[in-house]
N, C-alpha and C positions, 0 to 999 in steps of 0.2 A: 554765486556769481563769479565770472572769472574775472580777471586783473582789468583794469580799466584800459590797460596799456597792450593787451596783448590780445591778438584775434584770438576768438572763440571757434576750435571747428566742430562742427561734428561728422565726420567722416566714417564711411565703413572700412571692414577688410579689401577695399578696392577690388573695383571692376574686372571681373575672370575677361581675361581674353575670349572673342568669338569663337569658337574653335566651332564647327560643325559635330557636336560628340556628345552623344545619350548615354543612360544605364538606366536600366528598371529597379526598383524597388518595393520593398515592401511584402505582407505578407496578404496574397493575392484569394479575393473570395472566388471558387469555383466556375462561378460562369464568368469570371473575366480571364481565363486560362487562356479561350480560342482567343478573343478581341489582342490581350498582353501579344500573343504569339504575331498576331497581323501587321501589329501595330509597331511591333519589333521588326519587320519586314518591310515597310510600306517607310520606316526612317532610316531604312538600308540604303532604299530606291532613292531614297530624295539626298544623299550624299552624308548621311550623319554615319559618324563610324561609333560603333559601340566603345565607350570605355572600360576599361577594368577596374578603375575605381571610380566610387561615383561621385566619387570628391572633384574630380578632372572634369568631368561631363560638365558643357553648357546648358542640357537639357535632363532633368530626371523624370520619368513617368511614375510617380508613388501611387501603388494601387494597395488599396483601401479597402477596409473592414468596414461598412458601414453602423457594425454596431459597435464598436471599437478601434475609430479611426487614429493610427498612429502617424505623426507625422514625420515628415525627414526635415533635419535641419541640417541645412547648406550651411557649409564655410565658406559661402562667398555670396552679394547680394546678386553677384552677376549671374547667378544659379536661377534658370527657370526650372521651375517646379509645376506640373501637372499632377493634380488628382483625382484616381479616375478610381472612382465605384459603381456600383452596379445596383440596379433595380429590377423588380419583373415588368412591374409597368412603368408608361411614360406618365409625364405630369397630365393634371389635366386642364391647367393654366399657367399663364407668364408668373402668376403669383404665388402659384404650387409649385414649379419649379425654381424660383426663386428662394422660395422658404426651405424646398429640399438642400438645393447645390448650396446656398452662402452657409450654411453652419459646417459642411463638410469642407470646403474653401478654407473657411479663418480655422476648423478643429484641423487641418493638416497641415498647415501654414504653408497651403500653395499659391502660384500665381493666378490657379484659374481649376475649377472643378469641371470634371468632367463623369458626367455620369450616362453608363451605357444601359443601354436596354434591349437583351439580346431581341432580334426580328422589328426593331422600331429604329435605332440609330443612337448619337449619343448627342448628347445636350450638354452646352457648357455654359457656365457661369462665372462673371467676373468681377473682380475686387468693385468695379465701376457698376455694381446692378447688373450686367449686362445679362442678358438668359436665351439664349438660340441654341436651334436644333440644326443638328449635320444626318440626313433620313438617306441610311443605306442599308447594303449587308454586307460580311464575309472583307472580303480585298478591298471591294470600292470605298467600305464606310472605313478601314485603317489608313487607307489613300487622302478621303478626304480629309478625314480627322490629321492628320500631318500637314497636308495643304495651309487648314490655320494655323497648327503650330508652328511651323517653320521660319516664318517671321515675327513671330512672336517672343520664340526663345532668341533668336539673332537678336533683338531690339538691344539699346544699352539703356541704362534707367541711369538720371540726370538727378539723383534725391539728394543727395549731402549737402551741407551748409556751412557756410564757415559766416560764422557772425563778429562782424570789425567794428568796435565800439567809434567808429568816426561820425555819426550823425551830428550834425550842425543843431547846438545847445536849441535854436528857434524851433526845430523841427522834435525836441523831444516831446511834446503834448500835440503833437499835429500840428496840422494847417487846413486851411479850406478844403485841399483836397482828400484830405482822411473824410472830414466833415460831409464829403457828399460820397464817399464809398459807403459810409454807415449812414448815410439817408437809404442810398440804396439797396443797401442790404434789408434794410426794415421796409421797404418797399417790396422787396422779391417774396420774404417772408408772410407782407398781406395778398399776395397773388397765389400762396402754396407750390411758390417753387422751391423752397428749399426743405425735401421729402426728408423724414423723419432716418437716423442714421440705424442703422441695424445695430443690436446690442450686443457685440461683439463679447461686452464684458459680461454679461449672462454665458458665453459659452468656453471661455479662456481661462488659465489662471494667468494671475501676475503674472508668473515665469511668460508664460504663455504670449499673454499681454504685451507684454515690455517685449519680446522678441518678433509677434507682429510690427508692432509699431519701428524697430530699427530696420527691418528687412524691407519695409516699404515707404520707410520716407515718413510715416505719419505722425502728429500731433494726438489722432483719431479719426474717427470715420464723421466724415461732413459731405453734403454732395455742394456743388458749385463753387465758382468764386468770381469776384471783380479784382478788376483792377484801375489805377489812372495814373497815365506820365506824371511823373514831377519837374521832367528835364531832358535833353539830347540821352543820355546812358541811364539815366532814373525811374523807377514807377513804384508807386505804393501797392501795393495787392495785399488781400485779406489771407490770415495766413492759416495754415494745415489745423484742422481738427476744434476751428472753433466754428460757433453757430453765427451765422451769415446775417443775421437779423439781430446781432447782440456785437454788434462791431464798437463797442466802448473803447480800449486803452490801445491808443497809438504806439508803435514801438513793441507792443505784444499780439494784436489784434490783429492791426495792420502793419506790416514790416516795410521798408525801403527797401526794393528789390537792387542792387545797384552793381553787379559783376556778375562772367561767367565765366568758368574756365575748364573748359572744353577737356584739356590732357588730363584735370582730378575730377571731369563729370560733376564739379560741385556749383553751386551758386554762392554769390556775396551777399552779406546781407548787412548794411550800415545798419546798426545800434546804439541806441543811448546804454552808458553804465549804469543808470541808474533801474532800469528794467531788463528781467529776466522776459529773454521773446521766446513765443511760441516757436514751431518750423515752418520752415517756410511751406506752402502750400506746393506738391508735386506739380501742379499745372506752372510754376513758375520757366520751368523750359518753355515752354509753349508761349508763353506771353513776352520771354523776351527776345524769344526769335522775331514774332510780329514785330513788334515797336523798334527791332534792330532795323530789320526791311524796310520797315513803312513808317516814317518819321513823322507823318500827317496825320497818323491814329494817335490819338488824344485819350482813350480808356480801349476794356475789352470787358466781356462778359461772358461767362459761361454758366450755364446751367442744361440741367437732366430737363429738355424740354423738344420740340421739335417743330419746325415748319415745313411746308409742303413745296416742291419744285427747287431744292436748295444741292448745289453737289457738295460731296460728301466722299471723305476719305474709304479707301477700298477697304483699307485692315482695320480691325480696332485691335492697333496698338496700345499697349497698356500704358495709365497716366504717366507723367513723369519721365519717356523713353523721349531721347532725342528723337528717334523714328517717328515719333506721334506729332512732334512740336516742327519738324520739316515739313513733313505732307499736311498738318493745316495751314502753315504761313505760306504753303506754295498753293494752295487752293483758295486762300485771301487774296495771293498775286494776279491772280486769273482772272478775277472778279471784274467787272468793267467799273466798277467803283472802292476798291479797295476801305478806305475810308469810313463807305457804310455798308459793309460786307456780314453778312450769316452765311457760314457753315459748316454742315453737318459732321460729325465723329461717331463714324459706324457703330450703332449701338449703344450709343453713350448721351448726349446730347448734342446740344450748339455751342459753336464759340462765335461772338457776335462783335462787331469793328465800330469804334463811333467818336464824334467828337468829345462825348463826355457821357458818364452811363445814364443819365436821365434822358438823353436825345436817344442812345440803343433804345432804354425801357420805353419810350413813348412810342420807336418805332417798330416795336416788332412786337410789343403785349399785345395788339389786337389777334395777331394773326398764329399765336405760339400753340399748341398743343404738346396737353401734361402729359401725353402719351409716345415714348421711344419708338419706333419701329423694329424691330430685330431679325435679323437675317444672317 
């Protein structure tokens, strides 16, 4: 534990500047020769200038062995990392290619796999579950394929923490309002929404491990989370990498979400000394954009689940990107009832507005389906 007296960060090598600027790497399997070459032209067109070192690039494209996938480690988190290999056929379900791309994903330590298939298209996959297809050939499928990258790599990710041992002595064992986040969590748990985390540590080592886990923010891999105001600048939220239905110790479990600051991209996180906390959960951008806007939201919720007629952000920016946490607080602004607002995050699931999470869960468990849509 660190000093009672002095904030806790944990910061990375700091946020690379946007630059618009790729490099390819890697040592390239045969049929990804023509796709590499397209794809290196098609991020000409769209304004990215090739770098000479790939340390400088905003964007790397590492192209993959899939029998001996090596990965590239960025010196910087602001590094988006693509990893694309190759296949002769395409999946032949959401949960085939989900099994295929996430081991290639966490064994490269990229932000998002992509696996092409020459005459079929390429199919990506992301840290969030996510699994869609881009169905072209030749120019058009390197065109599209940049199309999503390009705001992708642009996003800035909002993950560091600086933990300031100020929480109020009352608040170190909770309050009421921890006490109905961990109702709800064990609530979401009897419903099966919170799907089983892919076993990353089956395909990592330690090294491995532990360099996942700083490059994106994580505790571990968890899908969902809640949250609920405590105050005008405060809200409790459940935090990164622990199990949603097992929300026991306040302070580690659930954290006081309670600063941001925007110029170090990091969050505040009031702490008791006398508990080591988890990190904060990536979605914490995202949650305190809303409750910054909208002062009358009382809780939020999110989970990998989906409703029908709900608008829904165009990109699925990746969790944790300020990029992600603007366009859905501007799509809760929309809403003709902000308050008690659902919606969608392209390929990912709902984020859901309410006066407290048992009033969300009561109104929207009829109507939720366990099934994403992906596009």
């Amino acid at each position: 534990m660190s000093s009672a007296t002095e904030p806790r960060s944990e910061t990375g090598r700091g946020q690379q500047a946007h630059v618009a600027s790729y490099a390819l790497t890697g040592c390239p399997d045969p049929r990804l020769e023509g796709f590499a070459a397209a794809l290196s032209a098609a991020l000409d067109a769209a304004g990215f200038a090739r770098a000479l070192d790939t340390k400088e690039a905003s964007l790397v494209v590492n192209l993959v062995d899939v029998a001996d996938p090596k990965p590239y480690r960025r010196g910087s988190r602001g590094t988006f990392v693509a990893g694309v290999f190759a296949q002769d056929t395409p999946p032949a379900s959401f949960d085939e290619g989900l099994r295929q791309g996430y081991p290639m994903l966490v064994r490269a330590l990229a932000n998002v796999a992509l696996c092409y298939v020459p005459g079929e298209g390429v199919f990506f996959t992301t840290m969030e579950r996510g699994h869609y297809s881009v169905r072209a050939d030749g120019a058009a499928l390197a065109a599209a394929v940049v199309e999503r990258l390009d705001p992708l790599a642009r996003s800035r990710l909002v993950i560091d923490n600086d933990f300031v041992p100020d929480l109020e002595p009352e608040l170190w064992h909770g309050d009421e309002i921890t006490r109905q986040i961990s109702a709800a969590g064990e609530r979401l748990d009897r419903l099966g929404l919170l799907p089983a985390p892919f076993p990353i540590e089956e395909l990592l080592s330690e090294r491995e491990l532990r360099h996942v886990k700083r490059l994106y923010g994580i505790g571990g891999l968890s899908y969902g989370n809640l949250s609920a105001r405590k105050d005008t600048n405060r809200f409790w939220m459940s935090a990164s990498g622990v199990d949603k239905g097992k929300l026991v110790q306040p302070g580690r479990d659930i954290l006081l979400i309670s600063g941001y600051e925007p110029d170090a991209a990091r969050m505040t996180i009031s702490v008791s000394p006398e508990i080591e906390p988890l990190r904060a959960s990536v979605d914490a951008i995202e949650h305190w954009m809303i409750y910054q806007h909208h002062p009358e939201i009382g809780a939020i919720l999110h989970v990998h689940a989906w409703m029908d007629g709900i608008a829904a952000t165009d990109i699925n920016f990746p969790c944790g990107t300020a990029e992600l946490a603007t366009a859905v607080s501007a799509l809760i602004a929309a809403e003709p009832d902000p308050l008690h607002a659902v919606v969608g995050l392209r390929n990912h699931g709902i984020t859901a507005t309410g006066e407290n999470l048992e009033e969300i869960l009561n109104r929207i468990e009829p109507t939720l389906r366990r099934h994403v849509p992906m596009s």
